[in-house]
N, CA, C and O atoms as a printed pandas DataFrame, in Angstrom:
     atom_number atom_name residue_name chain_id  residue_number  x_coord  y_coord  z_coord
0              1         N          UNK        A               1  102.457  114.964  103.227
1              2        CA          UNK        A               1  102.925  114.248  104.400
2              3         C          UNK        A               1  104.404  114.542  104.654
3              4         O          UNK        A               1  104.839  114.690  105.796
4              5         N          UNK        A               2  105.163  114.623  103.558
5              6        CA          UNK        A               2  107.000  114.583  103.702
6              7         C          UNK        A               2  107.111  116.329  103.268
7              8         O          UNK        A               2  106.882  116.953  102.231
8              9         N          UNK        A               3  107.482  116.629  104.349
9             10        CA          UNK        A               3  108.061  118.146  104.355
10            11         C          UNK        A               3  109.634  118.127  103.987
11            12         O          UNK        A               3  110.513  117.841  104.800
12            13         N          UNK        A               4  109.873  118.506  102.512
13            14        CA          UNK        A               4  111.334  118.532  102.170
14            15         C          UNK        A               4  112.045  119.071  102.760
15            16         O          UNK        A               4  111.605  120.118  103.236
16            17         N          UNK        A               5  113.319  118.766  103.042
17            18        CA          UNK        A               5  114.579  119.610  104.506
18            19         C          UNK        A               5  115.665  119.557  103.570
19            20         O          UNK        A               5  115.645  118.678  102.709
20            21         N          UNK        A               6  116.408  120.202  103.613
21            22        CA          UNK        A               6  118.145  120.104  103.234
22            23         C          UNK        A               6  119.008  119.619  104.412
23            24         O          UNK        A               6  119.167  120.257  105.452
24            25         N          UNK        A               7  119.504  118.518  104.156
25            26        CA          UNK        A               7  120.601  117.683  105.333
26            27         C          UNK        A               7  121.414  118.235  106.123
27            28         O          UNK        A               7  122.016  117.754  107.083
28            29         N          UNK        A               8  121.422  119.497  105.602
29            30        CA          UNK        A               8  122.207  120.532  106.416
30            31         C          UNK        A               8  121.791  121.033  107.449
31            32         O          UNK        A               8  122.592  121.378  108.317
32            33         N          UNK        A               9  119.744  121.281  107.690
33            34        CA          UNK        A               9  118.839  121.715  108.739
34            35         C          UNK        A               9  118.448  120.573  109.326
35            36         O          UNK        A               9  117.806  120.653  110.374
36            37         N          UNK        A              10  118.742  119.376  108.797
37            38        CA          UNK        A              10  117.847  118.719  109.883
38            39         C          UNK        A              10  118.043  118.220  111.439
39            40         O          UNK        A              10  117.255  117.869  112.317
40            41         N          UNK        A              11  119.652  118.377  111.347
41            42        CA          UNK        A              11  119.955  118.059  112.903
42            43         C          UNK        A              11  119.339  119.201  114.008
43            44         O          UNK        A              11  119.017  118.774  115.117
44            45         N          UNK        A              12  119.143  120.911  113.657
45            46        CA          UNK        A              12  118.854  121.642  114.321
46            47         C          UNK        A              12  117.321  121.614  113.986
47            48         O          UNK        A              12  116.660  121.751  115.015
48            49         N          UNK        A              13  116.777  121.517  113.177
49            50        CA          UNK        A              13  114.956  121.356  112.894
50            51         C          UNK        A              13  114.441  119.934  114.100
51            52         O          UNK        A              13  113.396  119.997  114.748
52            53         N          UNK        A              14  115.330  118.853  114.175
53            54        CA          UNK        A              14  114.852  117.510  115.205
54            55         C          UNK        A              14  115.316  118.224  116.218
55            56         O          UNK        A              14  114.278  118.518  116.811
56            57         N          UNK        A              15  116.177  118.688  116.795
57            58        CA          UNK        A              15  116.713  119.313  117.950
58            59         C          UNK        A              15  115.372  120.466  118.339
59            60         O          UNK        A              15  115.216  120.609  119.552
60            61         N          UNK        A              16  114.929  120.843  117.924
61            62        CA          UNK        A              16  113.678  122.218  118.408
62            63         C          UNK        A              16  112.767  121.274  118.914
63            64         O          UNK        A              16  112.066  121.846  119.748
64            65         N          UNK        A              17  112.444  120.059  118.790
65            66        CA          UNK        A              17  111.330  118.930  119.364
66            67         C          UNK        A              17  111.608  118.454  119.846
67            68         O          UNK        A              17  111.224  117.333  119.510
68            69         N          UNK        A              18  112.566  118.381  121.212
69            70        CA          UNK        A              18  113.146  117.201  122.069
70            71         C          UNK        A              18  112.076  116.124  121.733
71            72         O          UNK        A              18  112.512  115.333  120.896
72            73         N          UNK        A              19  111.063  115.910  122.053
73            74        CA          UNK        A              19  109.814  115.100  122.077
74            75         C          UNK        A              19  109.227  115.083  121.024
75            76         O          UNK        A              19  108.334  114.250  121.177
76            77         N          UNK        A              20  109.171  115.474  120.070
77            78        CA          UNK        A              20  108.735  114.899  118.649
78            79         C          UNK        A              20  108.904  113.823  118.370
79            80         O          UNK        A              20  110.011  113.317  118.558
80            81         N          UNK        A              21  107.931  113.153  117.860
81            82        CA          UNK        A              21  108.771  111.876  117.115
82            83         C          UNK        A              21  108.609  112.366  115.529
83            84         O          UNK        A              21  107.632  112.868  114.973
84            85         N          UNK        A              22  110.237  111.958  114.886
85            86        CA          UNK        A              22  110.356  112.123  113.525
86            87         C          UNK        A              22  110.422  111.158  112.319
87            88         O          UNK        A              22  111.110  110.189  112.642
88            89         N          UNK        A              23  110.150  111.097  111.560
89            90        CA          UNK        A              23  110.475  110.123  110.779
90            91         C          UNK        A              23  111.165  110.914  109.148
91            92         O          UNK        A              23  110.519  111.778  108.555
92            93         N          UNK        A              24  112.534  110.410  108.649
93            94        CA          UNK        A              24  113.389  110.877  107.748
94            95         C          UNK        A              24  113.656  109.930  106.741
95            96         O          UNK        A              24  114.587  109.126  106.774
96            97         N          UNK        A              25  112.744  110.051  105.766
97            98        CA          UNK        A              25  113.210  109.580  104.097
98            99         C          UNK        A              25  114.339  110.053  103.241
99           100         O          UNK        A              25  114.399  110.934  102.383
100          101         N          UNK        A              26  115.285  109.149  103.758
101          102        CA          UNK        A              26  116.057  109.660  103.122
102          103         C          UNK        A              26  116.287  108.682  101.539
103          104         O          UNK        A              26  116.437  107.464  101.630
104          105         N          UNK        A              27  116.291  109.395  100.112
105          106        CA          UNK        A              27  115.765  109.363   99.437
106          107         C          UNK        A              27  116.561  110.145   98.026
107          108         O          UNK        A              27  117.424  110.990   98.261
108          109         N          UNK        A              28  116.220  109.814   96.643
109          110        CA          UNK        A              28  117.662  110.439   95.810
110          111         C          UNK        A              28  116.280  110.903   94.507
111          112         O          UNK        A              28  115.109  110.526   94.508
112          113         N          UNK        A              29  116.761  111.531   93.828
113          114        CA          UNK        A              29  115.541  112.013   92.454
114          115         C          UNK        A              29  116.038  110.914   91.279
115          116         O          UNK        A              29  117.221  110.773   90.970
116          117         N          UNK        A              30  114.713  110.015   90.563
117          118        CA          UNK        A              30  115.344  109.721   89.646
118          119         C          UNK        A              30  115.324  108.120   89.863
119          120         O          UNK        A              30  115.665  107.415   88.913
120          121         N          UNK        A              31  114.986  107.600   90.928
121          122        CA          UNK        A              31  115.102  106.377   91.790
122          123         C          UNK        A              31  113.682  105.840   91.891
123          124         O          UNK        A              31  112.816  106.463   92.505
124          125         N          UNK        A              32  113.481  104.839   91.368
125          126        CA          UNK        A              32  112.219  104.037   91.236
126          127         C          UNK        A              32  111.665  103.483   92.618
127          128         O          UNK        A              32  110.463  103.516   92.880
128          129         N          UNK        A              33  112.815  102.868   93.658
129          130        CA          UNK        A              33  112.540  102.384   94.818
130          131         C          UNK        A              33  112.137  103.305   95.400
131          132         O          UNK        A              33  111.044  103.193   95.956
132          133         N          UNK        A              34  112.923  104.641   95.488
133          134        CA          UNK        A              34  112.797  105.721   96.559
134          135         C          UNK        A              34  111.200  105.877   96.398
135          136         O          UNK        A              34  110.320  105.571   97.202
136          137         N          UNK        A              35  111.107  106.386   95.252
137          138        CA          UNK        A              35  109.567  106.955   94.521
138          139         C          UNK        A              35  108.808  106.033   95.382
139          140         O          UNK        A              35  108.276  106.450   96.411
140          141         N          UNK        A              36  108.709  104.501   94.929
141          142        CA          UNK        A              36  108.145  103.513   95.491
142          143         C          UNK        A              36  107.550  103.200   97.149
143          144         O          UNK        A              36  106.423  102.883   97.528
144          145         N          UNK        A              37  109.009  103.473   98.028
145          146        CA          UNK        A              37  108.979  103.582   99.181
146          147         C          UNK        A              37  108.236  104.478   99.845
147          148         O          UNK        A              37  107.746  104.253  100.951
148          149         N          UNK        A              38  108.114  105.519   99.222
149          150        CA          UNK        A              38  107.802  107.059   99.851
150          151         C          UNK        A              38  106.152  106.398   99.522
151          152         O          UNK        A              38  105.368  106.132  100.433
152          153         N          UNK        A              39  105.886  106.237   98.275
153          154        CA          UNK        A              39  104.302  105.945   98.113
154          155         C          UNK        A              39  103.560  104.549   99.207
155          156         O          UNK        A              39  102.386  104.299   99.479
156          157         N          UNK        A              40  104.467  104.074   99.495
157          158        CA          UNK        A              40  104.004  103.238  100.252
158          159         C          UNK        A              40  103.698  103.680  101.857
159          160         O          UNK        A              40  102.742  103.555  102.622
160          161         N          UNK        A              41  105.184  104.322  101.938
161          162        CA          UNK        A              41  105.057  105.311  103.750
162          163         C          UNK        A              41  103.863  106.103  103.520
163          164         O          UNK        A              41  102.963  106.019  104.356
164          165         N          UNK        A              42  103.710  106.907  102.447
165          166        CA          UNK        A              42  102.322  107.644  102.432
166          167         C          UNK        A              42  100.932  106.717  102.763
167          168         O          UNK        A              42  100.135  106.803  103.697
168          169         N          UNK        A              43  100.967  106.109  101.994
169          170        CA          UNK        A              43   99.540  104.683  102.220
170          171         C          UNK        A              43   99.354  104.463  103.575
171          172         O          UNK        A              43   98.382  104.962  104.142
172          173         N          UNK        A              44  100.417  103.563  104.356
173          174        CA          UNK        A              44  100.534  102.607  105.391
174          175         C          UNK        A              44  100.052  103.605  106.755
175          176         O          UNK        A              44   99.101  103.482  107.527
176          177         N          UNK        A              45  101.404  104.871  106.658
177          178        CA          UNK        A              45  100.962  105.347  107.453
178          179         C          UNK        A              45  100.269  107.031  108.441
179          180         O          UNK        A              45  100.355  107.589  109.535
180          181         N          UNK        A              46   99.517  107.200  106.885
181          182        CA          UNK        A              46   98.135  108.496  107.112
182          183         C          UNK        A              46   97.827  108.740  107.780
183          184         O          UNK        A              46   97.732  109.910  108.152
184          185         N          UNK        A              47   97.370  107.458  108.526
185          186        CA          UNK        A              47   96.328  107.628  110.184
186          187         C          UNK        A              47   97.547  107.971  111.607
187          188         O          UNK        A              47   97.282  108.280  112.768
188          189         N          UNK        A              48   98.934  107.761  110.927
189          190        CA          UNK        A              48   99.747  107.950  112.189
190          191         C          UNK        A              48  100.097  109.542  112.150
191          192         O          UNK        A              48  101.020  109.983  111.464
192          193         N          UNK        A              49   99.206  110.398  113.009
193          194        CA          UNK        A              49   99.746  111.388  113.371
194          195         C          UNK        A              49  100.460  112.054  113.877
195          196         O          UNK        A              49  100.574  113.232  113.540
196          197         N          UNK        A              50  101.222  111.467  114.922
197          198        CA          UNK        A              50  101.906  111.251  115.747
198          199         C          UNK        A              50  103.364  111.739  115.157
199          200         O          UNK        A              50  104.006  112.513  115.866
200          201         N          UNK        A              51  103.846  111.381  114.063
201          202        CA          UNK        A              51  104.799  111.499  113.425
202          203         C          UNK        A              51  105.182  112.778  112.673
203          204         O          UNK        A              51  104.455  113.159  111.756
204          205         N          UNK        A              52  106.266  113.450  113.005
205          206        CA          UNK        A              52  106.598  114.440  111.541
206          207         C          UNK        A              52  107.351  113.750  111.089
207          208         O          UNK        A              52  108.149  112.912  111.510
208          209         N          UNK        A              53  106.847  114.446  109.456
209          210        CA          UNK        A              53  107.977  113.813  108.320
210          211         C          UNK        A              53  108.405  114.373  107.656
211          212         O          UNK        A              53  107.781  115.388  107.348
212          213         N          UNK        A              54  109.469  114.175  107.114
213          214        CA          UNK        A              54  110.777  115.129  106.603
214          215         C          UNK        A              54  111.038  113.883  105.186
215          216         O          UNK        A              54  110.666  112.714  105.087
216          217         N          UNK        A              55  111.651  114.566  104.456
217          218        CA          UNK        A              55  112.125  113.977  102.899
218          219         C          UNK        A              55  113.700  114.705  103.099
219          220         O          UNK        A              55  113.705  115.890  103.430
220          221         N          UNK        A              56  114.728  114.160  102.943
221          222        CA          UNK        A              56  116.081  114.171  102.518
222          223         C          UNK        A              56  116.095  114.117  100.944
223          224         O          UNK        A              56  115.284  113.347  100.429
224          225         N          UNK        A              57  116.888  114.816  100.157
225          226        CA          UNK        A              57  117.329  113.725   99.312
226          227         C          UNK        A              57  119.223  114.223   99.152
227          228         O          UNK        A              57  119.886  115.252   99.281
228          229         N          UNK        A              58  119.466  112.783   98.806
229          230        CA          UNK        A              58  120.775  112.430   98.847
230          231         C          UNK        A              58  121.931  112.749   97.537
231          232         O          UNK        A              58  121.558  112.231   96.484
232          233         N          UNK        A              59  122.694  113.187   97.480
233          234        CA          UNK        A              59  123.583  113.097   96.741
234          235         C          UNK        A              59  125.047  112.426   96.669
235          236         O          UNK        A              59  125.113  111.198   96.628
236          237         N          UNK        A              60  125.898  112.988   96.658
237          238        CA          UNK        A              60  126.938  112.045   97.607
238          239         C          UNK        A              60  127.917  112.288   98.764
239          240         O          UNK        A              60  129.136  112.256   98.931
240          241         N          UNK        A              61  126.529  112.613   99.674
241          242        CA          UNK        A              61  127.067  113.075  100.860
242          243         C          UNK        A              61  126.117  111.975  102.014
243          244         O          UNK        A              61  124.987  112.300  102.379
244          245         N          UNK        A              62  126.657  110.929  102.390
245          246        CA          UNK        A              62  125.381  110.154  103.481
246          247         C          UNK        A              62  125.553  110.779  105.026
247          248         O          UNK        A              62  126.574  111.137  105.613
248          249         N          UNK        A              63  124.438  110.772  105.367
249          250        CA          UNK        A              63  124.225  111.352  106.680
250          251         C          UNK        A              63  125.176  110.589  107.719
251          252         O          UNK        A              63  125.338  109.393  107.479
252          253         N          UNK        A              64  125.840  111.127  108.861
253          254        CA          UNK        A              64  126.497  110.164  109.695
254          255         C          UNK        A              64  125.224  109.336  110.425
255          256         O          UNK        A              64  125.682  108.432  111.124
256          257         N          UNK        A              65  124.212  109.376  110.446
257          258        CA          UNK        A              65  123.027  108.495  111.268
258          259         C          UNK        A              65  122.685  107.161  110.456
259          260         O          UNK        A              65  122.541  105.968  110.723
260          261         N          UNK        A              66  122.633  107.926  109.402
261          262        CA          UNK        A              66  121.990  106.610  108.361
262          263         C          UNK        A              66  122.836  105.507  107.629
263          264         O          UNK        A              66  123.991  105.569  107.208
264          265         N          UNK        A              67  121.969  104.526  107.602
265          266        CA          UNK        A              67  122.711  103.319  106.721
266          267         C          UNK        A              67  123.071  103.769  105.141
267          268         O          UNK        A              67  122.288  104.522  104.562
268          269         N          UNK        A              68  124.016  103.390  104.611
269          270        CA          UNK        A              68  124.209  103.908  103.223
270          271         C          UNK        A              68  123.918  103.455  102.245
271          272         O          UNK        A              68  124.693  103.315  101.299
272          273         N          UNK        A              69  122.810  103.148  102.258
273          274        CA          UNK        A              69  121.661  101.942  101.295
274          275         C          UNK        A              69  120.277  103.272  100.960
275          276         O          UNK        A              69  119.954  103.849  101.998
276          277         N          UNK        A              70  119.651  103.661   99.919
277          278        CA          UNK        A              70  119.072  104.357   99.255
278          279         C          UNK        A              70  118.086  103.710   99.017
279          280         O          UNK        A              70  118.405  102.671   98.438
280          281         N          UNK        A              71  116.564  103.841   99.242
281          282        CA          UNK        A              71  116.101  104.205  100.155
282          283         C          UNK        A              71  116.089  103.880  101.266
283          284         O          UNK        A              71  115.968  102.688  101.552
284          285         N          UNK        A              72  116.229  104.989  102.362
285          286        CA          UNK        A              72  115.857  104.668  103.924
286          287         C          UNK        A              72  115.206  105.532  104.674
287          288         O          UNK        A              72  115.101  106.728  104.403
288          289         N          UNK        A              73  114.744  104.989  105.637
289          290        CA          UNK        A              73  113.777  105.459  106.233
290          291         C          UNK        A              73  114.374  105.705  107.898
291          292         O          UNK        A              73  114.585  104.620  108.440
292          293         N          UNK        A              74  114.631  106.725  108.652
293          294        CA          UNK        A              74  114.608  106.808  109.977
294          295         C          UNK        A              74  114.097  107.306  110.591
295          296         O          UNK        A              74  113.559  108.314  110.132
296          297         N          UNK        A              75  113.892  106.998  111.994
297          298        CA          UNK        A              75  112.923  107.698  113.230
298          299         C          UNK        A              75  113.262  108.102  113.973
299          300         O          UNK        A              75  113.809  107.184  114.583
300          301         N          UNK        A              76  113.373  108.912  114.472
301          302        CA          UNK        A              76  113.767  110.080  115.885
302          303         C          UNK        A              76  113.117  110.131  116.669
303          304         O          UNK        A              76  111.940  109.853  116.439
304          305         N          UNK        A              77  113.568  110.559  118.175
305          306        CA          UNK        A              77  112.521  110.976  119.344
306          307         C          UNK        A              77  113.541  112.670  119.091
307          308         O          UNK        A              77  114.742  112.572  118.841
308          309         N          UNK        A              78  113.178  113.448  119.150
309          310        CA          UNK        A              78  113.878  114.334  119.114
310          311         C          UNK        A              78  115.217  114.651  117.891
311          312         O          UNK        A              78  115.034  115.092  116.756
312          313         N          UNK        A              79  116.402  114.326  118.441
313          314        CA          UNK        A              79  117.253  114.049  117.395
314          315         C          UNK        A              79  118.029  112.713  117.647
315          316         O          UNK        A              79  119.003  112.241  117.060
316          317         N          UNK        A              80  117.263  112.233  118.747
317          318        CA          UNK        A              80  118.121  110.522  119.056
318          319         C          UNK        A              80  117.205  109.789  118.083
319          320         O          UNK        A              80  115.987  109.913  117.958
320          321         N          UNK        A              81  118.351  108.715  117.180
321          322        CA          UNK        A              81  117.985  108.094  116.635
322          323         C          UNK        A              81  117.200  106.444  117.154
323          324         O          UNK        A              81  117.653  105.687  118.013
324          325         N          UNK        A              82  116.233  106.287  116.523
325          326        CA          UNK        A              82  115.394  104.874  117.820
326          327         C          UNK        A              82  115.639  103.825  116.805
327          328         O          UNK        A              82  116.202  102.747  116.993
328          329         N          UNK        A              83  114.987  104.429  115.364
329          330        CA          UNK        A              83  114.560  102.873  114.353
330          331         C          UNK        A              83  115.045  102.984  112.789
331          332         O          UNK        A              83  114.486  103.855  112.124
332          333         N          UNK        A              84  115.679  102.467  112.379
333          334        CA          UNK        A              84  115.918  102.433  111.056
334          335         C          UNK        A              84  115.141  101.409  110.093
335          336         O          UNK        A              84  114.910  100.268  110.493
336          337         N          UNK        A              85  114.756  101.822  108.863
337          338        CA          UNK        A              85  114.806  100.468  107.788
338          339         C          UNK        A              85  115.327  101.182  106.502
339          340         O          UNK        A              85  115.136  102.395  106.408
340          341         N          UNK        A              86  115.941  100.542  105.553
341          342        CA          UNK        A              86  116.143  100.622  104.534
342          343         C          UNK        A              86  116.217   99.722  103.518
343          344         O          UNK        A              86  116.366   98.548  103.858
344          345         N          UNK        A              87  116.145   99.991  102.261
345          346        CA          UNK        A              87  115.638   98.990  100.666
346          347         C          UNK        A              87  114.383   99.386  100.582
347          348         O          UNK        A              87  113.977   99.940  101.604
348          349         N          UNK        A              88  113.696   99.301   99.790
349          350        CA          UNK        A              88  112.379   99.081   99.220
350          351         C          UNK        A              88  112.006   98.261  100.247
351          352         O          UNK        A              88  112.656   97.219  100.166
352          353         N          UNK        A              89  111.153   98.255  101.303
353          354        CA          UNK        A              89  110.119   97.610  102.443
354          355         C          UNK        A              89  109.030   96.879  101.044
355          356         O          UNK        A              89  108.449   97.427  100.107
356          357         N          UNK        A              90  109.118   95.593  101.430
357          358        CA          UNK        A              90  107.542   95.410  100.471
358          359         C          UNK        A              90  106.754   95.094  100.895
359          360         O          UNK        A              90  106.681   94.558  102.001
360          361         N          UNK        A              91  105.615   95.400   99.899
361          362        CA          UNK        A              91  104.525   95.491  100.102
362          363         C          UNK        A              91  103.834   94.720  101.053
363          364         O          UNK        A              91  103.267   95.269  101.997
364          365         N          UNK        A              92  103.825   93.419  100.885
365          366        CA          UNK        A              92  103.733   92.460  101.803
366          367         C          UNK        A              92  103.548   92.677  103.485
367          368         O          UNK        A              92  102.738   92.372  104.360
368          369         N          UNK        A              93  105.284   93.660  103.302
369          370        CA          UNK        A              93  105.577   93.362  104.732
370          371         C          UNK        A              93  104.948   95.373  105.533
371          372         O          UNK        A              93  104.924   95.672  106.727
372          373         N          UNK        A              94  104.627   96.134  104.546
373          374        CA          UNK        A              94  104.212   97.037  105.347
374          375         C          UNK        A              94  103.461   97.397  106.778
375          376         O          UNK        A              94  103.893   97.909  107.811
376          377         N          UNK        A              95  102.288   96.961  106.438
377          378        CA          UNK        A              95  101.842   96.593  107.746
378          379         C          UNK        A              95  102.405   96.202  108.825
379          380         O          UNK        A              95  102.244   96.980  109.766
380          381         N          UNK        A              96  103.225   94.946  109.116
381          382        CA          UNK        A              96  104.328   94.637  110.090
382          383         C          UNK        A              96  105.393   95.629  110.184
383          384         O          UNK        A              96  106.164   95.639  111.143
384          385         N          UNK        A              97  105.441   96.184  109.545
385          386        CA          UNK        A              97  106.467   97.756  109.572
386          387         C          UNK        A              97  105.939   98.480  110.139
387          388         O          UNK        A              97  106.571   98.883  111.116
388          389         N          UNK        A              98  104.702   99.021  109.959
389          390        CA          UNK        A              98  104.217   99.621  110.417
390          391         C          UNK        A              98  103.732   99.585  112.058
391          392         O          UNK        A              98  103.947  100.424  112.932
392          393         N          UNK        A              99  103.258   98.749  112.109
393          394        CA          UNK        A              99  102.935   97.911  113.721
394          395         C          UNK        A              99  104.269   97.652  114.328
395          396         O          UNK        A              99  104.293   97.485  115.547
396          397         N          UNK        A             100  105.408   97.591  113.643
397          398        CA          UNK        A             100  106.953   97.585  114.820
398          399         C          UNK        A             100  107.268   98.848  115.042
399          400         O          UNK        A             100  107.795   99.217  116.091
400          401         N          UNK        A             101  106.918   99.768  113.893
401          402        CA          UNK        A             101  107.274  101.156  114.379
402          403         C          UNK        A             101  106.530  101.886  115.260
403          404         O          UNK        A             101  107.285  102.537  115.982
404          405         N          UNK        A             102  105.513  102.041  115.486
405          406        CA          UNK        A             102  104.172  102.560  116.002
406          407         C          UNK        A             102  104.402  101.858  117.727
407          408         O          UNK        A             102  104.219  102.467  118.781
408          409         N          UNK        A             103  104.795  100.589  117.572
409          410        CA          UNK        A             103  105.160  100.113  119.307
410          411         C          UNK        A             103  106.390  100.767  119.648
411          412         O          UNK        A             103  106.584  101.141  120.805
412          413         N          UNK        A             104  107.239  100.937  118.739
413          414        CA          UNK        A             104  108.345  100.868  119.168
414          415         C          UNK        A             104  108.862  102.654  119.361
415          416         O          UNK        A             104  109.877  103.236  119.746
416          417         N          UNK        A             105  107.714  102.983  118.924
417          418        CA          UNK        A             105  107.756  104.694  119.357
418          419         C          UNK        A             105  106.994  104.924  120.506
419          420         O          UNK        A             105  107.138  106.003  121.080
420          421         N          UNK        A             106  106.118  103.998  120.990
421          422        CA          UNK        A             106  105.066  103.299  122.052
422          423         C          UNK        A             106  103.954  104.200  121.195
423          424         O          UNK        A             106  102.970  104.556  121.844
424          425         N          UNK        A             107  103.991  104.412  120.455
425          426        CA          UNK        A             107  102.478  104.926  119.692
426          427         C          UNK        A             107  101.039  104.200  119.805
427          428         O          UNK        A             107   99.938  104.680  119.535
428          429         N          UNK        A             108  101.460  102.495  120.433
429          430        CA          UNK        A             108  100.744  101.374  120.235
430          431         C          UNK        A             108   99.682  101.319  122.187
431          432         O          UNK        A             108  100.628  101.106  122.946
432          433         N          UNK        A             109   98.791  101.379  122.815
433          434        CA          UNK        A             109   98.675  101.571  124.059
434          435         C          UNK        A             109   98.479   99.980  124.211
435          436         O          UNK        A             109   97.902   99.056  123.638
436          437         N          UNK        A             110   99.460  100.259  125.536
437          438        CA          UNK        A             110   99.613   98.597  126.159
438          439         C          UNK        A             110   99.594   97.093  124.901
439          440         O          UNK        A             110   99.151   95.945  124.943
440          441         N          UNK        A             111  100.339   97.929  123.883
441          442        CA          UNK        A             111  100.842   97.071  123.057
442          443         C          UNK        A             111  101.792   96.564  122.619
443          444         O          UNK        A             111  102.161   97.211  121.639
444          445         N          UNK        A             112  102.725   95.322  122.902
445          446        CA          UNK        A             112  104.075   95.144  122.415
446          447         C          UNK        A             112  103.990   94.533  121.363
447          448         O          UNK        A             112  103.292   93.520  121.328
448          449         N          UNK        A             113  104.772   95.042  120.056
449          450        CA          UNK        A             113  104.797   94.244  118.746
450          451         C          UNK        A             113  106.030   93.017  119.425
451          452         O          UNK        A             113  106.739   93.080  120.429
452          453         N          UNK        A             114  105.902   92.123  118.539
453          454        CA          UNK        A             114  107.124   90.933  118.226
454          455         C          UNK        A             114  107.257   90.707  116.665
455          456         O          UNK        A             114  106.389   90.173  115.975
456          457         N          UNK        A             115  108.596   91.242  116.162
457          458        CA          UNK        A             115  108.337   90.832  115.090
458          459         C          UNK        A             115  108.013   89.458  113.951
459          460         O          UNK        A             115  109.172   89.119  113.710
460          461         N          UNK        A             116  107.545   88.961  113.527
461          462        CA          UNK        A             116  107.161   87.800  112.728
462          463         C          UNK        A             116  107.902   87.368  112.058
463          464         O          UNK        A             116  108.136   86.159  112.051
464          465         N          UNK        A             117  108.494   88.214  111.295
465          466        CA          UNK        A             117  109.673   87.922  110.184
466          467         C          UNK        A             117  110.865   88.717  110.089
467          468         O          UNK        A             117  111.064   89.897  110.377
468          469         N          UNK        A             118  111.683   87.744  109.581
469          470        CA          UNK        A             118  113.076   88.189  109.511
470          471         C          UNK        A             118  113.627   88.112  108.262
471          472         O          UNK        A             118  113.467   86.967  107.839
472          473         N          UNK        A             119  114.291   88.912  107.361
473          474        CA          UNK        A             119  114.414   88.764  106.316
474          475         C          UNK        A             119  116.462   89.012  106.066
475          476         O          UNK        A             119  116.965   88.906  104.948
């Protein structure tokens, strides 16, 4: 599902898809959450095709887009940034992650999420 990139290609790799939607794990080796997170994005969301996905991993260089919290997760329409989350998402709350992202890329037809919870 996560096609590994070096942080260095990915602004010109999202740029070749004006219209892609992307999604970017960004992510470190060695990291229990990251590991964690990624296995969960794999689970939740399989059936979303819609999406390319890309794997970062981080050293100590943070992207100017992203929050500087390890693991995170971002979404692109191209190379504009739309949705962020980062920490370990749990389990719990995947699904509702999943269903805010999926509207909020309009992936969802004639569907508006609201989110439920706030944490």
């Amino acid at each position: 599902m996560f096609t590994e990139i070096s942080l260095d290609d990915l602004e010109t790799t999202l740029a070749k898809n004006p219209n892609q939607k992307h999604a970017v794990l960004l992510t470190m080796k060695d990291c229990e959450d990251c590991t964690a997170n990624e296995e969960r994005l794999k689970t939740t969301f399989k059936n979303v095709s819609e999406i390319k996905w890309y794997k970062v991993y981080l050293t100590d260089t943070t992207p100017f887009f992203a929050p500087s919290i390890v693991p995170s997760i971002v979404f692109f329409e191209g190379r504009n940034r739309l949705i962020e989350g980062y920490g370990l998402i749990q389990i719990e709350h995947m699904e509702t992650f999943t269903q805010y992202v999926r509207s909020s890329l309009g992936l969802l037809d004639d569907v508006k999420f609201v989110p439920s919870f706030v944490e």
